[in-house]
N, CA, C and O atoms as a CHARMM CRD file, in Angstrom:
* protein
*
  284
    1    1 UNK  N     82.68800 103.11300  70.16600 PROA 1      0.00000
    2    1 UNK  CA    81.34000 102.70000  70.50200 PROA 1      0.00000
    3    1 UNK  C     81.25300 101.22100  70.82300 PROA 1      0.00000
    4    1 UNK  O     80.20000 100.59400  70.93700 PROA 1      0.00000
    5    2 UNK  N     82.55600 100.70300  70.96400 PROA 2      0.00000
    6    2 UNK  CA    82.61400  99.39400  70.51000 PROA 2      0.00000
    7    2 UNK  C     81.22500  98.46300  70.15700 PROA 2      0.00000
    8    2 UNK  O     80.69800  97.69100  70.95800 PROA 2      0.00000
    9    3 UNK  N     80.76600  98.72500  68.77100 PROA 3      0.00000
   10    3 UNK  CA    79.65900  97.92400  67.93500 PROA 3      0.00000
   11    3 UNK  C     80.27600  98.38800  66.80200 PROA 3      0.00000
   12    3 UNK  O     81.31400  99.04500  66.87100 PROA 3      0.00000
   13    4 UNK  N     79.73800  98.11100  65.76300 PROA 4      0.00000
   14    4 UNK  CA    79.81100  97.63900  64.05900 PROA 4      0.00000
   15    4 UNK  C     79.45700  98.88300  63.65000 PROA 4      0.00000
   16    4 UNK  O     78.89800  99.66500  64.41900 PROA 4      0.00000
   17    5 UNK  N     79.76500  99.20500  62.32800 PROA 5      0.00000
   18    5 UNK  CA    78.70200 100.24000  61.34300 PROA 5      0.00000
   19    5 UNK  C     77.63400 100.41300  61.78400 PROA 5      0.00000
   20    5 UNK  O     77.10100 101.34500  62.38700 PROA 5      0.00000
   21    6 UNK  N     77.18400  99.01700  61.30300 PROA 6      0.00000
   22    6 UNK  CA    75.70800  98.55500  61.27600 PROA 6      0.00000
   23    6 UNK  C     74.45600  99.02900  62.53400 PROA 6      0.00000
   24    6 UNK  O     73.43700  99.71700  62.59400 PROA 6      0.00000
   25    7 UNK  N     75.04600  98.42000  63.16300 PROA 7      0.00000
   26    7 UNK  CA    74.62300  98.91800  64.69500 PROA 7      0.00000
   27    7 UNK  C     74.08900  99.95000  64.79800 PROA 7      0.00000
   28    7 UNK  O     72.89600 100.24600  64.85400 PROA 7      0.00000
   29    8 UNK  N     75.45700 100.83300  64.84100 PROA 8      0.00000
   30    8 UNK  CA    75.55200 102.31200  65.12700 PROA 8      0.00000
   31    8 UNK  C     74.38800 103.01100  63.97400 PROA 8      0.00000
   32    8 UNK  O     73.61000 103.92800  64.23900 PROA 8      0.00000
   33    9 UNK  N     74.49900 102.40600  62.84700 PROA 9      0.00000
   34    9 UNK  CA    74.02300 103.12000  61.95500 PROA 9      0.00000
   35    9 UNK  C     72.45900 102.92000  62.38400 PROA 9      0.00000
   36    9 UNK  O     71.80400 103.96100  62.33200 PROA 9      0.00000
   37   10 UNK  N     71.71500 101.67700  62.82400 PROA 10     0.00000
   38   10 UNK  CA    70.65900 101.33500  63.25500 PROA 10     0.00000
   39   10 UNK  C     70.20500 102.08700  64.57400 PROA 10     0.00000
   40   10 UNK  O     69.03000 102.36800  64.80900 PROA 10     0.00000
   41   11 UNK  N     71.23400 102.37000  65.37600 PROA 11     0.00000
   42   11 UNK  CA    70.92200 103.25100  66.68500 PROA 11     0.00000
   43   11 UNK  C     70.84200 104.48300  66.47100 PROA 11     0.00000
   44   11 UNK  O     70.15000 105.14600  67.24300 PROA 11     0.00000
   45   12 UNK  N     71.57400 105.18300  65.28600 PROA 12     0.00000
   46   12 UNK  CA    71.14500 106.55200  65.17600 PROA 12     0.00000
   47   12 UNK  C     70.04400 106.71100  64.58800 PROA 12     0.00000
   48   12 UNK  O     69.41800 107.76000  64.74300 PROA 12     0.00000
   49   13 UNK  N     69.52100 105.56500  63.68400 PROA 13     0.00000
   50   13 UNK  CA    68.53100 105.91600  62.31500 PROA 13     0.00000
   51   13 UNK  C     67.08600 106.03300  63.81700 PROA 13     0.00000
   52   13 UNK  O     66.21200 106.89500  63.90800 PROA 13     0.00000
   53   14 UNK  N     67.31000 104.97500  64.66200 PROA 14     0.00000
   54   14 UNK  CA    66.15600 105.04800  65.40100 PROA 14     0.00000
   55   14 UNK  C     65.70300 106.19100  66.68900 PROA 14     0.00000
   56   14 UNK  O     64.60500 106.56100  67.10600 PROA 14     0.00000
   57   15 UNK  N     67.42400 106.60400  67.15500 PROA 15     0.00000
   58   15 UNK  CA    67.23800 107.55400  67.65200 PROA 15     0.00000
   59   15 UNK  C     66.73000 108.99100  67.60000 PROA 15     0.00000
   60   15 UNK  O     65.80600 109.58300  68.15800 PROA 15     0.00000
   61   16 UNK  N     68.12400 109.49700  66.30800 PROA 16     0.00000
   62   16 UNK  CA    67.64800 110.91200  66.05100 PROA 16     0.00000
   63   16 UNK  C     67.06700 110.80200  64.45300 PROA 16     0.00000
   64   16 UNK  O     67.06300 111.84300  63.79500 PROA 16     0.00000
   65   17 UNK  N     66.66700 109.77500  63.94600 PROA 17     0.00000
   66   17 UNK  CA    66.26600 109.72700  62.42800 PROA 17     0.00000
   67   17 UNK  C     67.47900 110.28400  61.55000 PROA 17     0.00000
   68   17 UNK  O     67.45100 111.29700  60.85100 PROA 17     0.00000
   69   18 UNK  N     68.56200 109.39600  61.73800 PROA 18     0.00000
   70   18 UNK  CA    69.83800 109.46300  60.79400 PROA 18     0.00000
   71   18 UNK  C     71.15500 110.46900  61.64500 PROA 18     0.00000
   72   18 UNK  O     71.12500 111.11100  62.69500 PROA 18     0.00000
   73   19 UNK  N     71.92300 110.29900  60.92900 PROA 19     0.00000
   74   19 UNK  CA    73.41500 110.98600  61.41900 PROA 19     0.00000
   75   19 UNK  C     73.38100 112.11300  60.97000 PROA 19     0.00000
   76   19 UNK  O     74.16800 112.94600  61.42000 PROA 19     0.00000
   77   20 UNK  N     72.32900 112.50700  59.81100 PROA 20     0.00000
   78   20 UNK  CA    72.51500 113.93500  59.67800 PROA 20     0.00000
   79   20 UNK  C     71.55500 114.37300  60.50400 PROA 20     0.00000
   80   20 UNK  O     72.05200 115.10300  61.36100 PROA 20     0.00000
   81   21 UNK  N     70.43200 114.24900  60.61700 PROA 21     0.00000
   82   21 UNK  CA    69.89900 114.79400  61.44700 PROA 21     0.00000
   83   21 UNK  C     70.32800 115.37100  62.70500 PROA 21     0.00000
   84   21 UNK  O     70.30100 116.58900  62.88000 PROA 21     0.00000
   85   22 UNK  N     70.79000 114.41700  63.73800 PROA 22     0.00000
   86   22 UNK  CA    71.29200 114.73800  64.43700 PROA 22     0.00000
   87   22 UNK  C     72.52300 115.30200  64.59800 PROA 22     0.00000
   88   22 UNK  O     72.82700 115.38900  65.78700 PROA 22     0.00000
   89   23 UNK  N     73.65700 115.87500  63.54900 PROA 23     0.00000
   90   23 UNK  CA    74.29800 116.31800  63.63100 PROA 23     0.00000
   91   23 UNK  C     73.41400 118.24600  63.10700 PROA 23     0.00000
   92   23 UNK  O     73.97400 119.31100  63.36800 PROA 23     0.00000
   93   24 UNK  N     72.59500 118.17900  62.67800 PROA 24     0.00000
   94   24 UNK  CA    71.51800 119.15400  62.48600 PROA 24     0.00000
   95   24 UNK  C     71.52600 119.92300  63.36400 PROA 24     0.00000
   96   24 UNK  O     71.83300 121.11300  63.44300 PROA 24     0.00000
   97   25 UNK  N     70.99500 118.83600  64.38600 PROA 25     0.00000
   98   25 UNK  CA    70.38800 119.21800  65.87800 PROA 25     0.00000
   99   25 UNK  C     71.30300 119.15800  66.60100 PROA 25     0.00000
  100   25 UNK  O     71.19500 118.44000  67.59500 PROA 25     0.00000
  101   26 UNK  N     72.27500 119.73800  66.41200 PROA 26     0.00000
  102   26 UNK  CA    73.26200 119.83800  67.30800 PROA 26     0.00000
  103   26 UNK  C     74.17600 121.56100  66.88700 PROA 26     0.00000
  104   26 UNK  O     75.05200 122.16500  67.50500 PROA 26     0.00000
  105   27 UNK  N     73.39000 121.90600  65.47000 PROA 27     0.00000
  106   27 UNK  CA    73.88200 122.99700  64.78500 PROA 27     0.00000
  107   27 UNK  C     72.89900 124.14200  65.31800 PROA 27     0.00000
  108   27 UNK  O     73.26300 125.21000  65.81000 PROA 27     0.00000
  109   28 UNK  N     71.49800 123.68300  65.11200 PROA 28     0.00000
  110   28 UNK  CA    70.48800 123.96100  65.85800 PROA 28     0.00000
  111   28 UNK  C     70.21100 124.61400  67.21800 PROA 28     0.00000
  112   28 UNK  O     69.89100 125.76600  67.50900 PROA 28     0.00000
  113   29 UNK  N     70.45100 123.43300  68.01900 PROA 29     0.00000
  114   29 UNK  CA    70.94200 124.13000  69.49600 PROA 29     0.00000
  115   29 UNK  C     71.91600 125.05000  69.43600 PROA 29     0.00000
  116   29 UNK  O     71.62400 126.10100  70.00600 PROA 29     0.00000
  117   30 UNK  N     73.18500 124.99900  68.83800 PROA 30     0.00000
  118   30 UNK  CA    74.14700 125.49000  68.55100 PROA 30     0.00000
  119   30 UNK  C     73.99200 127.37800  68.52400 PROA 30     0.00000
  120   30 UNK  O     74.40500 128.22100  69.31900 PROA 30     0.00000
  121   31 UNK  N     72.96900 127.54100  66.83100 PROA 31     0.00000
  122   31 UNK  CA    72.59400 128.48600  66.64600 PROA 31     0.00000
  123   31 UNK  C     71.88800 129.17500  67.41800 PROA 31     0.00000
  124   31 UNK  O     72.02600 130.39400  67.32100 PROA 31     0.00000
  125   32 UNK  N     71.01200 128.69700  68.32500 PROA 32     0.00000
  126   32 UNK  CA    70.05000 128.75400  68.86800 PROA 32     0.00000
  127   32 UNK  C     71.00700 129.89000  70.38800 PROA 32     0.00000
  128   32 UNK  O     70.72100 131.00200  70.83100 PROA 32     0.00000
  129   33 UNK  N     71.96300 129.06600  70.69500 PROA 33     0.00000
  130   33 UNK  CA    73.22300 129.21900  71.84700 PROA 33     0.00000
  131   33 UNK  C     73.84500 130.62100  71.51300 PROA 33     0.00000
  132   33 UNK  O     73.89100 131.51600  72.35700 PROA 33     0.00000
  133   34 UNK  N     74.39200 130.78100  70.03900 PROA 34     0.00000
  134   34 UNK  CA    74.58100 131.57800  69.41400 PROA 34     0.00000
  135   34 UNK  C     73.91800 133.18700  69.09300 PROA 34     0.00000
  136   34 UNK  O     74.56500 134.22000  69.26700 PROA 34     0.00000
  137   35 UNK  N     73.07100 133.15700  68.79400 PROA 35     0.00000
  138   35 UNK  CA    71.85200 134.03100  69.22100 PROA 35     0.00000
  139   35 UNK  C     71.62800 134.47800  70.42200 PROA 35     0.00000
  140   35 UNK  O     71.27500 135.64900  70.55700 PROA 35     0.00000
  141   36 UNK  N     71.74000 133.88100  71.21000 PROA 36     0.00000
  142   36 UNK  CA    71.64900 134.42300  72.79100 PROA 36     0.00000
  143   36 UNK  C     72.47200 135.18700  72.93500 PROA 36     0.00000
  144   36 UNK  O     72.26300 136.31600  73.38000 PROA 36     0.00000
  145   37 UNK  N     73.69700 134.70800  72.56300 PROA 37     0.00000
  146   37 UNK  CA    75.41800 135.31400  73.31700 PROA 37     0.00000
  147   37 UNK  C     75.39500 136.60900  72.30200 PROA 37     0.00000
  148   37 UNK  O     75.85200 137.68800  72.67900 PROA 37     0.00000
  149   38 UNK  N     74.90400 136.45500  71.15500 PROA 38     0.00000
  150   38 UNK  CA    75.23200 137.57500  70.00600 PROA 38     0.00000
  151   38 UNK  C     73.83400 137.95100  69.62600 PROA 38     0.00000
  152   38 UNK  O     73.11900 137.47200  68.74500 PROA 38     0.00000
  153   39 UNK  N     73.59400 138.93000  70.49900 PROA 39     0.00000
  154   39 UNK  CA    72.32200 139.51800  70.45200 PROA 39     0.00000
  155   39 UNK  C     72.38400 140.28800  68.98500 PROA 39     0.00000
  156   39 UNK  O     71.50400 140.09800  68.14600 PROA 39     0.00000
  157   40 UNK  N     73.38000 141.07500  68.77800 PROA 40     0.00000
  158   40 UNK  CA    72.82700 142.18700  67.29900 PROA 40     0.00000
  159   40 UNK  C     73.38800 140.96600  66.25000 PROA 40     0.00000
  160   40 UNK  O     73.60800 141.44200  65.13600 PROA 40     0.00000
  161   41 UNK  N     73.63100 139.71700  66.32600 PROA 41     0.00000
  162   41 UNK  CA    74.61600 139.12700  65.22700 PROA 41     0.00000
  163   41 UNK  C     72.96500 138.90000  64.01400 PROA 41     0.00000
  164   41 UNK  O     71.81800 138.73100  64.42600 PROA 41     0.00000
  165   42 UNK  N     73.32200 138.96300  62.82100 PROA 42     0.00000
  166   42 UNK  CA    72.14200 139.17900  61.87600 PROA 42     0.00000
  167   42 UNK  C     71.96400 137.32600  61.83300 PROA 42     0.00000
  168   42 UNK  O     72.36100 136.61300  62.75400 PROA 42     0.00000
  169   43 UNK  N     71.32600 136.82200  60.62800 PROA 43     0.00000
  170   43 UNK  CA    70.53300 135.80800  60.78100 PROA 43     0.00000
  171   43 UNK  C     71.21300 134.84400  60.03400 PROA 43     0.00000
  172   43 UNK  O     71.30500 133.64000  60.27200 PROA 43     0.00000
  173   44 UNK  N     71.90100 135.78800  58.67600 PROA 44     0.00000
  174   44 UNK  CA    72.75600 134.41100  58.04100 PROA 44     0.00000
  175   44 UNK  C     74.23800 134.63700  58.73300 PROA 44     0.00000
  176   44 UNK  O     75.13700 133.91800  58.29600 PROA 44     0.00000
  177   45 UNK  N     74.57200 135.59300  59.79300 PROA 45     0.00000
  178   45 UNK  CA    75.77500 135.42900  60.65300 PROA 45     0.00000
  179   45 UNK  C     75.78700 134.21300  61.62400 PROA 45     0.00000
  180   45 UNK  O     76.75900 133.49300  61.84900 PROA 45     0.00000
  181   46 UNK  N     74.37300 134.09000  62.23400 PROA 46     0.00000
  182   46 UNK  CA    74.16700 132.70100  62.78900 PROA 46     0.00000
  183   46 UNK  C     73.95300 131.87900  62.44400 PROA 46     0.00000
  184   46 UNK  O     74.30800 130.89800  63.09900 PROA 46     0.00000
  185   47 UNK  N     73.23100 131.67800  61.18800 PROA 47     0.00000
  186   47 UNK  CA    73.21600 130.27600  60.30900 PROA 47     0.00000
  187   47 UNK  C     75.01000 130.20300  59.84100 PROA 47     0.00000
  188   47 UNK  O     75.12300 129.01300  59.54900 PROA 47     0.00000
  189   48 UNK  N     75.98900 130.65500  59.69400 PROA 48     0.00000
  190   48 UNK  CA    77.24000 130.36100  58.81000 PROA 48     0.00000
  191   48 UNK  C     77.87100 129.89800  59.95200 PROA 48     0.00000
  192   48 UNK  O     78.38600 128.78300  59.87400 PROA 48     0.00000
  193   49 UNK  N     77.97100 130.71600  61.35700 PROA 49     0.00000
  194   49 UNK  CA    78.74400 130.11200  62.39000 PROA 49     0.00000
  195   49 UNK  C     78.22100 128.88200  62.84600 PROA 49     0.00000
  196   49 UNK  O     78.91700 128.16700  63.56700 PROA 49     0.00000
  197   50 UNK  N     76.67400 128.42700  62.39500 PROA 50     0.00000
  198   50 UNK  CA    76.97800 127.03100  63.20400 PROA 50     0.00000
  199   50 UNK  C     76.43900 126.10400  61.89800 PROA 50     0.00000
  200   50 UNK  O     75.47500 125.34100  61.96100 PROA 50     0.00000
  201   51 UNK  N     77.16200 126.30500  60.85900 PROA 51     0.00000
  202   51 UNK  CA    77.91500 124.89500  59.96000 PROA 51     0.00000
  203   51 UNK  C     76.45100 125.26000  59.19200 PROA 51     0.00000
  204   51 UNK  O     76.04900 124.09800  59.14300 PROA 51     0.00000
  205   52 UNK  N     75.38100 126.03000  58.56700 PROA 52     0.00000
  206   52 UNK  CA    74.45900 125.82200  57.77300 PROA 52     0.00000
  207   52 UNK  C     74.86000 126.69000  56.72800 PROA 52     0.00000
  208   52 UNK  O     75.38200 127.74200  57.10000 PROA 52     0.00000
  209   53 UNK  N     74.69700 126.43500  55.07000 PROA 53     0.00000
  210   53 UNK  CA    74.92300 127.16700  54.35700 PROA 53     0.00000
  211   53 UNK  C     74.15600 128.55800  53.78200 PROA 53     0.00000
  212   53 UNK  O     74.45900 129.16900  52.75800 PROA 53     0.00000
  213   54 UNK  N     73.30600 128.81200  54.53500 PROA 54     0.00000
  214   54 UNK  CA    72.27600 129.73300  54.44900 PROA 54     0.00000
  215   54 UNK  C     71.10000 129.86900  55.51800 PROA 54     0.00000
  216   54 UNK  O     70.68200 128.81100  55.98800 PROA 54     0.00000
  217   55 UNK  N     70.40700 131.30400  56.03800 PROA 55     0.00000
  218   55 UNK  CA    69.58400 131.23300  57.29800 PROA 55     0.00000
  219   55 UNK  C     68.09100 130.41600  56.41100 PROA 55     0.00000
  220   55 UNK  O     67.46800 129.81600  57.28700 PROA 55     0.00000
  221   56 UNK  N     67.60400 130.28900  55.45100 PROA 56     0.00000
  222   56 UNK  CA    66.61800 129.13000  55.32900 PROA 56     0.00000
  223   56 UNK  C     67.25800 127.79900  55.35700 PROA 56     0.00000
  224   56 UNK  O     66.35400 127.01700  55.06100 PROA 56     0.00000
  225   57 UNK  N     68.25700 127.18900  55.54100 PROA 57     0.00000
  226   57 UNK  CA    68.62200 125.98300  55.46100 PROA 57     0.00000
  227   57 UNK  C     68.73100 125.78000  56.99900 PROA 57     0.00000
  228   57 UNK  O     68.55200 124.67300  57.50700 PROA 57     0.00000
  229   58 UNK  N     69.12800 127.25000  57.95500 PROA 58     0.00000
  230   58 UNK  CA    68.52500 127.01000  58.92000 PROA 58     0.00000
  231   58 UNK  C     67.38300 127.07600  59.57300 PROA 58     0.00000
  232   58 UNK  O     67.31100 126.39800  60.59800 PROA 58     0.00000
  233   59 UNK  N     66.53700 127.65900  59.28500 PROA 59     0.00000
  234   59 UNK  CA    65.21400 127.79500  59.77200 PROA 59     0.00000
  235   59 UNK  C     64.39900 126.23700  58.99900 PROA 59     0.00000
  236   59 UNK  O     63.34400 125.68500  59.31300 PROA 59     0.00000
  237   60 UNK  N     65.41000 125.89100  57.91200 PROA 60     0.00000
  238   60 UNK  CA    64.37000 124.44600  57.93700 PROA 60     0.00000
  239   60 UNK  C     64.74400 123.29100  58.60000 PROA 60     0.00000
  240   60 UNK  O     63.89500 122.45800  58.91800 PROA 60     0.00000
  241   61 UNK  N     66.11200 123.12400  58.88300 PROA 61     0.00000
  242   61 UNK  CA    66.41600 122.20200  60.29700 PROA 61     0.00000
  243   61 UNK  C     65.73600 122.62400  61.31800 PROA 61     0.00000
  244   61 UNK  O     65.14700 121.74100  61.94000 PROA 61     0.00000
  245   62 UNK  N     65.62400 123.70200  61.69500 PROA 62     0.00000
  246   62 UNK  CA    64.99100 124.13600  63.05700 PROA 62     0.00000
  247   62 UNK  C     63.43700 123.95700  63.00700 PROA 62     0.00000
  248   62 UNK  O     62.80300 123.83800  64.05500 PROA 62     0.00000
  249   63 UNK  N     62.90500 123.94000  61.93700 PROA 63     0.00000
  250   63 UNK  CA    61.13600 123.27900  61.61600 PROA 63     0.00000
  251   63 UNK  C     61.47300 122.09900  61.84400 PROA 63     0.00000
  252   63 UNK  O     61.38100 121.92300  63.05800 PROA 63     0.00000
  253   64 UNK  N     61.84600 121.11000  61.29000 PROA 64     0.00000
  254   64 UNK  CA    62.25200 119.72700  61.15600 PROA 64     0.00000
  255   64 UNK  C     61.78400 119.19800  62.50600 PROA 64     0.00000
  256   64 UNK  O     60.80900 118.60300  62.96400 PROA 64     0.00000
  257   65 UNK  N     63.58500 119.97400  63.15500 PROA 65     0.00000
  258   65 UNK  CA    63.62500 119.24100  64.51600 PROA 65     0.00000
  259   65 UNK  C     62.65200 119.36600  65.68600 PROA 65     0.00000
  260   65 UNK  O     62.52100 118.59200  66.63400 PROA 65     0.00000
  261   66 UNK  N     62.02200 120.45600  65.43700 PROA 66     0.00000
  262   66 UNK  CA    60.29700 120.77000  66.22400 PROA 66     0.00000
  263   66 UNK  C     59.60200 119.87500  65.77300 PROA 66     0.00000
  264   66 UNK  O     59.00900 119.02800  66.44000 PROA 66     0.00000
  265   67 UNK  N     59.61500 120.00600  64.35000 PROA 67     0.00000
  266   67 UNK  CA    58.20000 118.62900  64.46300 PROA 67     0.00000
  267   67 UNK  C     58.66000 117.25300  64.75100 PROA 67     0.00000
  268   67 UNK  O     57.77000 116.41500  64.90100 PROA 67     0.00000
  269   68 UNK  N     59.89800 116.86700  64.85600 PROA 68     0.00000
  270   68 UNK  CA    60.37300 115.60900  65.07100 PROA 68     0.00000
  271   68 UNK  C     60.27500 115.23700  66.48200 PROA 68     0.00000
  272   68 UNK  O     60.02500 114.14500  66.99200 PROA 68     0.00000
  273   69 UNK  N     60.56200 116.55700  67.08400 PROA 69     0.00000
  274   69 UNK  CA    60.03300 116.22100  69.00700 PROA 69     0.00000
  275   69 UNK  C     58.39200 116.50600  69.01900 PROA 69     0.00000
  276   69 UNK  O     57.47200 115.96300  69.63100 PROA 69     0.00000
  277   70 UNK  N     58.41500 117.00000  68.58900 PROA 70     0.00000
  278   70 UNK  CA    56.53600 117.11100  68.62500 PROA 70     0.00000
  279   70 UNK  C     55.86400 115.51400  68.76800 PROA 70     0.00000
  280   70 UNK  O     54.98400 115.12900  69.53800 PROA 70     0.00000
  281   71 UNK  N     56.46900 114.91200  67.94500 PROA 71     0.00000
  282   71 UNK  CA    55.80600 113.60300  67.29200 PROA 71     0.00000
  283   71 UNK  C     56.66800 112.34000  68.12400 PROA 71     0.00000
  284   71 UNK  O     56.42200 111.15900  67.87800 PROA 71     0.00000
């Protein structure tokens, strides 16, 4: 990235509201991608394939990141 921690850490916090977040939203889309391609796949089959430990841990990133573009 050539910049610092610091930086970086300041460009993500302002961008996607932290590094987890946006690594979230990237599980998110992910699942989201997932679901399409695997129409009968059940709900915690798509929350486990894209890195969430349970389908409410995904459905609450996926609230999150709606209201975070909302706003």
């Amino acid at each position: 990235l050539d910049c610092g921690k610091t930086m970086a850490s300041k460009v993500m916090t302002h961008e996607f509201g932290g590094f987890y977040n946006y690594v979230n939203g990237l599980r998110v889309v992910y699942a989201e991608d997932y679901a399409k391609t695997h129409p009968f796949a059940t709900k915690d089959e798509i929350a486990d394939s894209s890195g969430f430990s349970s389908r409410q841990t995904l459905a609450s990133a996926s609230k999150k990141l709606k209201q975070n573009i909302q706003n």
